[in-house]
C-alpha positions as CSV (number, residue, x, y, z in Angstrom):
1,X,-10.1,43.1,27.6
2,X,-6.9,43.6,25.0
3,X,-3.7,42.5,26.7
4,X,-2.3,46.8,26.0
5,X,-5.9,47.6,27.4
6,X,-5.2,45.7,31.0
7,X,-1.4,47.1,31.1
8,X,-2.5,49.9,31.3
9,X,-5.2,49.4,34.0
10,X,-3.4,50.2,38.0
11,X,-6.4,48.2,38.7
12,X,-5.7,44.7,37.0
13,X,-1.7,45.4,38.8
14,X,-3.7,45.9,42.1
15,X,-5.1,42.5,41.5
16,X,-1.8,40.5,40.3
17,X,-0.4,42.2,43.7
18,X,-2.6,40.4,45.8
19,X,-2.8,37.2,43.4
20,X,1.1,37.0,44.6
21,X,0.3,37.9,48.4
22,X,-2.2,34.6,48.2
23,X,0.5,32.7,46.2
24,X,2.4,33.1,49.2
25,X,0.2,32.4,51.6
26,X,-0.7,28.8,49.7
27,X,2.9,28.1,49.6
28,X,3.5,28.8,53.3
29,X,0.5,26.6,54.5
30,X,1.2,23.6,52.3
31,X,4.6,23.3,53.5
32,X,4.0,21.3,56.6
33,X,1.2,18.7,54.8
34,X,4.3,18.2,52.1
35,X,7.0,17.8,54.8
36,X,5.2,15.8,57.5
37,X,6.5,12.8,56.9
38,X,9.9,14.4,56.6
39,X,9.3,15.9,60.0
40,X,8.4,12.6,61.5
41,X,12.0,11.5,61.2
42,X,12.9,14.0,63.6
43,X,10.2,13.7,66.0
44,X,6.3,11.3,66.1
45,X,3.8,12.8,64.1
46,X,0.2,10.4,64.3
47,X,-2.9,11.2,61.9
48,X,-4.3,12.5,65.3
49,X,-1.4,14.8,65.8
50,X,-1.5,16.2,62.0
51,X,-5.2,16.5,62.3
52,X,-5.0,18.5,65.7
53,X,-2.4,20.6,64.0
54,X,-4.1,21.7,61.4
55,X,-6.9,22.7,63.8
56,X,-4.8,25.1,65.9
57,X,-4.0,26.5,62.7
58,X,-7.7,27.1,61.7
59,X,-8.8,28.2,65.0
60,X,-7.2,31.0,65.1
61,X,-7.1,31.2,61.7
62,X,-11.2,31.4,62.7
63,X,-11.0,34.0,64.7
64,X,-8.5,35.9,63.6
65,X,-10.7,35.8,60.2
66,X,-13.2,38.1,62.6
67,X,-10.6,40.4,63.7
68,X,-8.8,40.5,60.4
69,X,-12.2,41.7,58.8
70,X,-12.8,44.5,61.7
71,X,-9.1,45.4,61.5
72,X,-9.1,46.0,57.7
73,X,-12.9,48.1,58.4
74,X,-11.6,50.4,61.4
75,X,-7.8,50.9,60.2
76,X,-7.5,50.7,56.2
77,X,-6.2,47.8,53.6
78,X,-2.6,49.1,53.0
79,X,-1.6,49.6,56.5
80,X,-3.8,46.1,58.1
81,X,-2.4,43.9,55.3
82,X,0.9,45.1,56.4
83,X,0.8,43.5,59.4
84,X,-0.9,40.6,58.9
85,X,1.6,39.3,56.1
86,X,4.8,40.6,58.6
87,X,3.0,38.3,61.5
88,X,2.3,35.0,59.0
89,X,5.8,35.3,57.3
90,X,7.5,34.8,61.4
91,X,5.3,31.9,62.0
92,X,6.1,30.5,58.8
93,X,10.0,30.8,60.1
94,X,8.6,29.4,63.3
95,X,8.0,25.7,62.3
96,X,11.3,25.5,61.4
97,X,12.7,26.1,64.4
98,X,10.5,23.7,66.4
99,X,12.4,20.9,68.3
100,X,8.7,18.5,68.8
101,X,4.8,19.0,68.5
102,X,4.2,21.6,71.0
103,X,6.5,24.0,69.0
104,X,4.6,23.3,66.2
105,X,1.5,23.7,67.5
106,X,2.9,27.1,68.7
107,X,3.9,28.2,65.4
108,X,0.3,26.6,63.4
109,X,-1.0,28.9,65.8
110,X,0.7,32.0,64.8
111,X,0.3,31.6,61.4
112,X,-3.3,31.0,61.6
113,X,-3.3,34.7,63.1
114,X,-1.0,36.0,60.4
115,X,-3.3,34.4,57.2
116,X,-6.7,34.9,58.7
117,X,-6.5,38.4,57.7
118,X,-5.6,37.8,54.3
119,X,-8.8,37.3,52.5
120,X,-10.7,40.3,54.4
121,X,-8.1,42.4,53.4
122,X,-8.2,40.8,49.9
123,X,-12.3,41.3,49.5
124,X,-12.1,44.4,51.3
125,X,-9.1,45.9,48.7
126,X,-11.4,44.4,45.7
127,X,-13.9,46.4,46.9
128,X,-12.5,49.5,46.5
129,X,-11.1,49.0,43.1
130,X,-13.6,47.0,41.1
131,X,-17.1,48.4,40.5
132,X,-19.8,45.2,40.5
133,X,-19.1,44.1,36.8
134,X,-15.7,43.3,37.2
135,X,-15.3,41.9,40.8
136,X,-15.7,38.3,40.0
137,X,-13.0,38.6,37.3
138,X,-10.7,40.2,40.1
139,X,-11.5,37.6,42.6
140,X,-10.7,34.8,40.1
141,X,-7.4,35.8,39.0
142,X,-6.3,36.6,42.7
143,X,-8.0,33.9,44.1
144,X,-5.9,31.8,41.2
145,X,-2.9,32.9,43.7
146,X,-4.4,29.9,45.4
147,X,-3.3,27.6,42.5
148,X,0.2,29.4,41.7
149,X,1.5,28.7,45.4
150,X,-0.3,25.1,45.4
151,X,1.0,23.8,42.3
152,X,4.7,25.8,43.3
153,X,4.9,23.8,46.6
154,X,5.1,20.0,45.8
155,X,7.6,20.3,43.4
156,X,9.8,23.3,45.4
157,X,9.4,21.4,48.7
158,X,10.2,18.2,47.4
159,X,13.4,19.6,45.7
160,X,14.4,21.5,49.0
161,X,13.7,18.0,51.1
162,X,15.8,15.9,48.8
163,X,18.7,18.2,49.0
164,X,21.4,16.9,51.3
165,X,24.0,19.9,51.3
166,X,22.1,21.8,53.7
167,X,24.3,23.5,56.7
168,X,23.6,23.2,60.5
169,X,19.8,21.9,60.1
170,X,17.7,18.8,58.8
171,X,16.3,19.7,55.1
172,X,12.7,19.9,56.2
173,X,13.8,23.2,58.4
174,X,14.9,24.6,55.5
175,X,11.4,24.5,53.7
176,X,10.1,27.0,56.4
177,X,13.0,29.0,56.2
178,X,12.6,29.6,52.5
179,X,9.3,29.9,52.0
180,X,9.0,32.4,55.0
181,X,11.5,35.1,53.7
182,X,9.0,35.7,50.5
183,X,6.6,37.7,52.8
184,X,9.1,40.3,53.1
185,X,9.8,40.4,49.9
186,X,6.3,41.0,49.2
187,X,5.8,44.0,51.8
188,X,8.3,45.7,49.9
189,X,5.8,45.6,46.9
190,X,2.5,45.9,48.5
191,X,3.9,49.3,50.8
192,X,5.0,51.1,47.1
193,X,1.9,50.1,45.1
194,X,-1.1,49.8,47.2
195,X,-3.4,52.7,48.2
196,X,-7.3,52.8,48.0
197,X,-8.4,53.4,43.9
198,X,-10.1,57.1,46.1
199,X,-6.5,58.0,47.1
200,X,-4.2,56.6,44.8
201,X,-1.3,58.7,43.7
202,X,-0.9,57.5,40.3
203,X,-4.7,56.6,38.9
204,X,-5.2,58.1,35.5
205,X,-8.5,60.2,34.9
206,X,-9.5,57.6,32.2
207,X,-9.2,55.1,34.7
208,X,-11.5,56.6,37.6
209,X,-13.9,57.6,35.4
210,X,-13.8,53.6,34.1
211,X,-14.3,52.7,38.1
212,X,-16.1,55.8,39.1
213,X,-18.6,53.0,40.8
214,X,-16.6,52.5,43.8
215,X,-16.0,56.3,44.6
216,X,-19.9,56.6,45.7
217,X,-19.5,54.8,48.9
218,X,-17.2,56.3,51.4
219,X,-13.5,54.1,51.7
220,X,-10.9,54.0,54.5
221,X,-11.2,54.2,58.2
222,X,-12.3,57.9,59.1
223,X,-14.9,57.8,56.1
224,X,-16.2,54.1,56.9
225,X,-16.3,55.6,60.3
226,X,-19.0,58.1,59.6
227,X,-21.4,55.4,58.3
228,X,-20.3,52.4,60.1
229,X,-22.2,49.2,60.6
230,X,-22.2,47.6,64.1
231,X,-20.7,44.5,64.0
232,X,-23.5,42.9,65.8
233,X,-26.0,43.9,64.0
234,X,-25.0,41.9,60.8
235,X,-26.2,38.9,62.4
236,X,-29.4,40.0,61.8
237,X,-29.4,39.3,58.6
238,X,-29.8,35.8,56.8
239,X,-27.2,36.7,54.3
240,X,-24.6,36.5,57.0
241,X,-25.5,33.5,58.3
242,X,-26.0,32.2,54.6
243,X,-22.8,32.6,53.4
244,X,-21.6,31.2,56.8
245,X,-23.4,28.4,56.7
246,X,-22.2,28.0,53.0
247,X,-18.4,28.5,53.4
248,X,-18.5,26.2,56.8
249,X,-20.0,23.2,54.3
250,X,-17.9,23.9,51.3
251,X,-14.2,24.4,53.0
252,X,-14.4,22.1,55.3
253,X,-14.1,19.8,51.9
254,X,-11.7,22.4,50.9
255,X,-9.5,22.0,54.3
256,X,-9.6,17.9,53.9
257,X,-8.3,17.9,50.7
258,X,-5.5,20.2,50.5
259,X,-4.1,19.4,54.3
260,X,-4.8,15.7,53.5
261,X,-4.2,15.1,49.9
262,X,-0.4,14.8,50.1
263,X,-0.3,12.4,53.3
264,X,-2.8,10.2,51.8
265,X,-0.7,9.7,48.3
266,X,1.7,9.0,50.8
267,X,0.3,6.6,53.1
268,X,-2.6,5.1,51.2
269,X,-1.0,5.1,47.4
270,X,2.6,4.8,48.4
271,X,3.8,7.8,46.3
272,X,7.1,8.8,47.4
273,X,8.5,12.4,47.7
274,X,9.5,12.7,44.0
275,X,6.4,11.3,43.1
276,X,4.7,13.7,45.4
277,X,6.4,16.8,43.7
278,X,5.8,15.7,40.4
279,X,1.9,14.9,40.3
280,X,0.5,16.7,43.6
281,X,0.7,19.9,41.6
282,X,-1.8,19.2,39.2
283,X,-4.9,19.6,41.4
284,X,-3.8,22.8,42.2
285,X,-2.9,23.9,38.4
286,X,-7.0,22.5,38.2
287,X,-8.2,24.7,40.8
288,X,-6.4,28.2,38.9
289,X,-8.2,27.5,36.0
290,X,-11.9,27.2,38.4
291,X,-10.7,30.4,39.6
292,X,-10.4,32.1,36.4
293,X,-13.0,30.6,34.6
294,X,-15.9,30.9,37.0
295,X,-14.7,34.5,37.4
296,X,-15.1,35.2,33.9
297,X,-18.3,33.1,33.4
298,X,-19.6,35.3,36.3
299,X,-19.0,38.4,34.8
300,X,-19.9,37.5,31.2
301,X,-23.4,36.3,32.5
302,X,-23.8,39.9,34.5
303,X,-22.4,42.0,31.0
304,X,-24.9,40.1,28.8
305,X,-27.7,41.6,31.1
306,X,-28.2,39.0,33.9
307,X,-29.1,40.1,37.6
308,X,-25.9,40.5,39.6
309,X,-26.9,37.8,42.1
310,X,-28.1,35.6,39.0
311,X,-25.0,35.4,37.4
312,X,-23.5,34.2,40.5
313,X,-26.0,31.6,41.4
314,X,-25.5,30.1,37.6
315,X,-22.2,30.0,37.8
316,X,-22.2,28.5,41.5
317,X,-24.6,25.8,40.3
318,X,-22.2,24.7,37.3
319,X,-18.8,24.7,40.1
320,X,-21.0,22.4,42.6
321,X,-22.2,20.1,40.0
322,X,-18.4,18.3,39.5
323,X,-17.8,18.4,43.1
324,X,-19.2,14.6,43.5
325,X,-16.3,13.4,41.6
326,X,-14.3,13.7,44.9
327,X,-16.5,10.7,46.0
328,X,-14.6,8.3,43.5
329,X,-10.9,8.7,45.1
330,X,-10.5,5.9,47.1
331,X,-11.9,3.5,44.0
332,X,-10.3,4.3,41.0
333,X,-6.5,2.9,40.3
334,X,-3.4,4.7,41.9
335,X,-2.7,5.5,37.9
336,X,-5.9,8.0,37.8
337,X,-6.2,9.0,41.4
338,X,-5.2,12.7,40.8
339,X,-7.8,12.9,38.2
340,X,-11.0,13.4,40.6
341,X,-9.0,15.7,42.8
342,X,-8.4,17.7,39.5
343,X,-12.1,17.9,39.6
344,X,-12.6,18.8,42.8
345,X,-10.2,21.3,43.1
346,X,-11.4,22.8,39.9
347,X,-15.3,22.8,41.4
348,X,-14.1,24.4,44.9
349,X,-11.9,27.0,43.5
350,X,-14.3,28.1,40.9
351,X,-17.0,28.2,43.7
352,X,-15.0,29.5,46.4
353,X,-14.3,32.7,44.1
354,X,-17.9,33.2,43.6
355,X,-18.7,32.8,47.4
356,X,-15.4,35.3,48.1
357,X,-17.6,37.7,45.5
358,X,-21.2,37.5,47.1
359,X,-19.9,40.0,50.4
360,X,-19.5,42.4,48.0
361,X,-22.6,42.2,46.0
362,X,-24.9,42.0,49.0
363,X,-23.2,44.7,51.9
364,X,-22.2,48.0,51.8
365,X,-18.6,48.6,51.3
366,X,-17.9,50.0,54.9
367,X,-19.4,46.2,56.3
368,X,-17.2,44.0,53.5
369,X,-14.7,43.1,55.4
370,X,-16.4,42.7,58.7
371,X,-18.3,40.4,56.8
372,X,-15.9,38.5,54.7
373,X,-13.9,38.0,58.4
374,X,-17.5,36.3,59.4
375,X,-17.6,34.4,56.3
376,X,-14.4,32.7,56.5
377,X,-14.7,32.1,60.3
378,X,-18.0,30.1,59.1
379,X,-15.5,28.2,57.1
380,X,-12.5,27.6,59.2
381,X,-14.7,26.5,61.5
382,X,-16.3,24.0,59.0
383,X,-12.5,22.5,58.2
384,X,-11.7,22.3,62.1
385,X,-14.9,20.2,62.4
386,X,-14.5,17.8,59.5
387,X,-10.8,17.7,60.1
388,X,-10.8,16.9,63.8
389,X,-13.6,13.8,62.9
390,X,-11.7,12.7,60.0
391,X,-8.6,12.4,61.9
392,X,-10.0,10.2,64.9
393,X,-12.2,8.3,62.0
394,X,-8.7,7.3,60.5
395,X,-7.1,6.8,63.6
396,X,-9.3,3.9,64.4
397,X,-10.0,2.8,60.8
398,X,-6.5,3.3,59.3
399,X,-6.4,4.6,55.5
400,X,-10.0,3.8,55.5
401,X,-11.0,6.8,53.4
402,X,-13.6,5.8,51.8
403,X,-16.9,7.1,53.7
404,X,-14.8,10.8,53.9
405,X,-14.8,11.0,50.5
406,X,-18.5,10.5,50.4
407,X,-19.6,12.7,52.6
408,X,-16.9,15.3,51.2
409,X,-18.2,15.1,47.7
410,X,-21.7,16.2,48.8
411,X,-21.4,19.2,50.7
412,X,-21.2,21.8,48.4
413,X,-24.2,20.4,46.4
414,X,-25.7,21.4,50.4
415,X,-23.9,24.4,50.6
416,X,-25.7,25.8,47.2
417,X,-28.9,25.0,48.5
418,X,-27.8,27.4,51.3
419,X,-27.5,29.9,49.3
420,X,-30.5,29.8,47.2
421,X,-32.4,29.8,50.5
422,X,-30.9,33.0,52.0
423,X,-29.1,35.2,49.3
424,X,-31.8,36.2,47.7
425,X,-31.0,40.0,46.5
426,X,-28.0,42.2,46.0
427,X,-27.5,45.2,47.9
428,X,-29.3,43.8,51.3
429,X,-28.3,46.1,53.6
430,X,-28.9,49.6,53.1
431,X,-26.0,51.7,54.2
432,X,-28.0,55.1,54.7
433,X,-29.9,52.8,57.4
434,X,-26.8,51.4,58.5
435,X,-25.5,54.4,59.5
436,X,-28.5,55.4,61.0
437,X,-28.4,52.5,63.0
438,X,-24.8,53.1,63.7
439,X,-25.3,56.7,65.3
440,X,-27.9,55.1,67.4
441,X,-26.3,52.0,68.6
């Protein structure tokens, strides 16, 4: 698309709109993996500790995945996205203002319920501007949001952290206090622009007829209601346990490596903080260009007359077949360490955006974001498993992280195989029947 072409699009601003909201959101969790070890000259922080940290945060980030789904089905995306970033932006504030590890865990803890709505609200708001051709291409540039706040954080923090002038508080406090304003910032933005593409104020003609797609299935809470599936009764489908199964395998990599990947260039490579915000950032830069490349690659496939669901699967296979490189990291030199995390970051970005796409492909609009809150349940829960084990595993085997890496660069290959077996066709649930099923539930 011409450059004039996507100016002109409210759609492709919808999409930069919530590419910042995610920007956000990876700056706000990466703060506390890039301070920890300026927290822990305050107060003890063990690799047990940070690893049961980072699991309060994904439990409720878990379940709150769920709710944050169900929320954005029963009440709309403008007003549930609202909320969620109002509640994440607090907690952020939050671990600032913790004196020890119980007020941290308070505050990993609220921000787990503030994020876990995000990307629910995020699939759910994709599907009602994108029609099926372009949704992978949306995906990938929001889900490069991902990479904008990952490769922003190192550097940022690190500058904030080695500041000294800082009134009233340690340095590290500050970090939360920053990064934690942005969300209002954002609100500001997302209340003005964002309505559904059915009710937006300001949509040209040229552009609905362009998206006329998503107008055929009702959108918003009192039409979703008419024809609404019961939550249930999507576990009766293999898709949804499919694509839970697959994002349990392939974040619980994702989890390791961005909670981890800072602490162990700290404690196993004996980067500093400067070194820290000047080379942490290019994984992250990696993992924006998966995002926007498999998105594209996706929807290329589709536009040169390939099955929806085929175009996905080729594309997943190519973003799983780099992730082994992750398996090299604890035996190549401290010079080249970053360049298999470029790799994997790149693989896991470029496949989560294909796996944040297939919700779309296979449910009816009105079930998205029930179903993308199930998805990403599957895969918080995945991180808080792999997470807690690596954590005791290095507790008794310090910087021994060797066999994690192993097992980490293998389970997306697993979590394709997952997919093969129980995505097999677009547009699995029907949602005539649906709602048939809903009257008589």
């Amino acid at each position: 698309m011409e450059i004039r072409s996507f100016l002109h699009r409210k759609r492709w601003w919808i999409a930069i709109l919530l590419c910042a909201a995610i920007s956000i959101d990876y700056l706000d969790r990466n703060t506390f993996p890039v301070a920890v070890n300026a927290i822990r000259d305050t107060f003890p922080i063990g690799d047990g500790d940070f690893a049961r940290l980072n699991s309060y945060f994904l439990f409720s980030y878990a379940l709150m995945y769920i709710g944050g789904g169900k929320l954005m089905d029963a009440f709309g995306t403008r007003r549930g996205f609202f909320w969620i970033m109002i509640v994440w932006s607090l907690a952020v504030i939050g671990h600032g203002l913790a004196a020890g590890i119980a007020g941290l865990a308070v505050a990993r803890v609220l921000l787990g319920v503030g994020e876990g709505g995000g990307f629910p609200a995020i699939t759910k708001a994709v599907s009602e501007w994108f029609p099926a051709r372009e949704r992978s291409t949306a995906i990938g540039i929001v889900n490069a949001g991902t990479a904008i706040g990952g490769i922003a954080s190192p550097p940022l923090i690190a500058l904030v952290l080695l500041y000294d002038g800082w009134p009233l508080v340690e340095p590290w406090r500050w970090v939360f206090f920053l990064c934690g304003s942005l969300g209002f910032l954002w609100v500001i933005w997302w209340m003005r622009e964002y309505h559904p593409a059915a009710s937006h104020p300001r949509l040209s003609a040229a552009e609905r007829e362009e998206i006329a797609e998503v107008f055929d299935a009702p959108s918003g809470p009192s039409a979703a209601g008419s024809t609404r599936i019961p939550w249930l009764s999507l576990f009766r489908y293999r898709e949804t346990w499919g694509l839970m199964l697959c994002k349990a395998l392939g974040d619980s990599v994702w989890y390791f490596i961005a909670f981890w990947m800072p602490k162990y260039l700290m404690d196993a490579r004996g980067f500093d903080i400067k070194e820290v915000g000047a080379f942490a950032w290019l994984p992250w830069a990696a993992a924006g260009v998966g995002c926007l490349v498999a998105g594209s690659f996706s929807s290329w496939l589709i536009s040169r007359g390939h099955a929806v669901l085929a175009g996905r699967k080729i594309a997943l296979a190519a973003s799983v077949a780099v992730m082994p490189a992750l398996m090299l990291v604890p035996f190549i030199s401290t010079t080249w360490v970053i360049v298999p995390f470029m790799i994997g970051y790149f693989g896991q970005q470029a496949w989560s955006t294909l796996v944040m796409t297939l919700p779309t492909d296979v449910f009816p609009r009105n079930a998205v974001g029930s179903v993308a809150g199930l998805v990403g349940f599957g895969g918080a829960v995945g991180g808080i498993v792999f997470g807690e084990l690596s954590g005791r595993y290095l507790d008794a085997h310090p910087l021994q992280y060797g066999p994690i890496f192993v097992i980490a660069g293998a389970l997306h290959i697993i979590s394709f195989l997952v997919i093969l077996a129980t995505v097999r066709r677009a547009d699995a649930v029907d949602p005539v029947v649906s709602g048939a099923a809903a009257a008589t539930a």
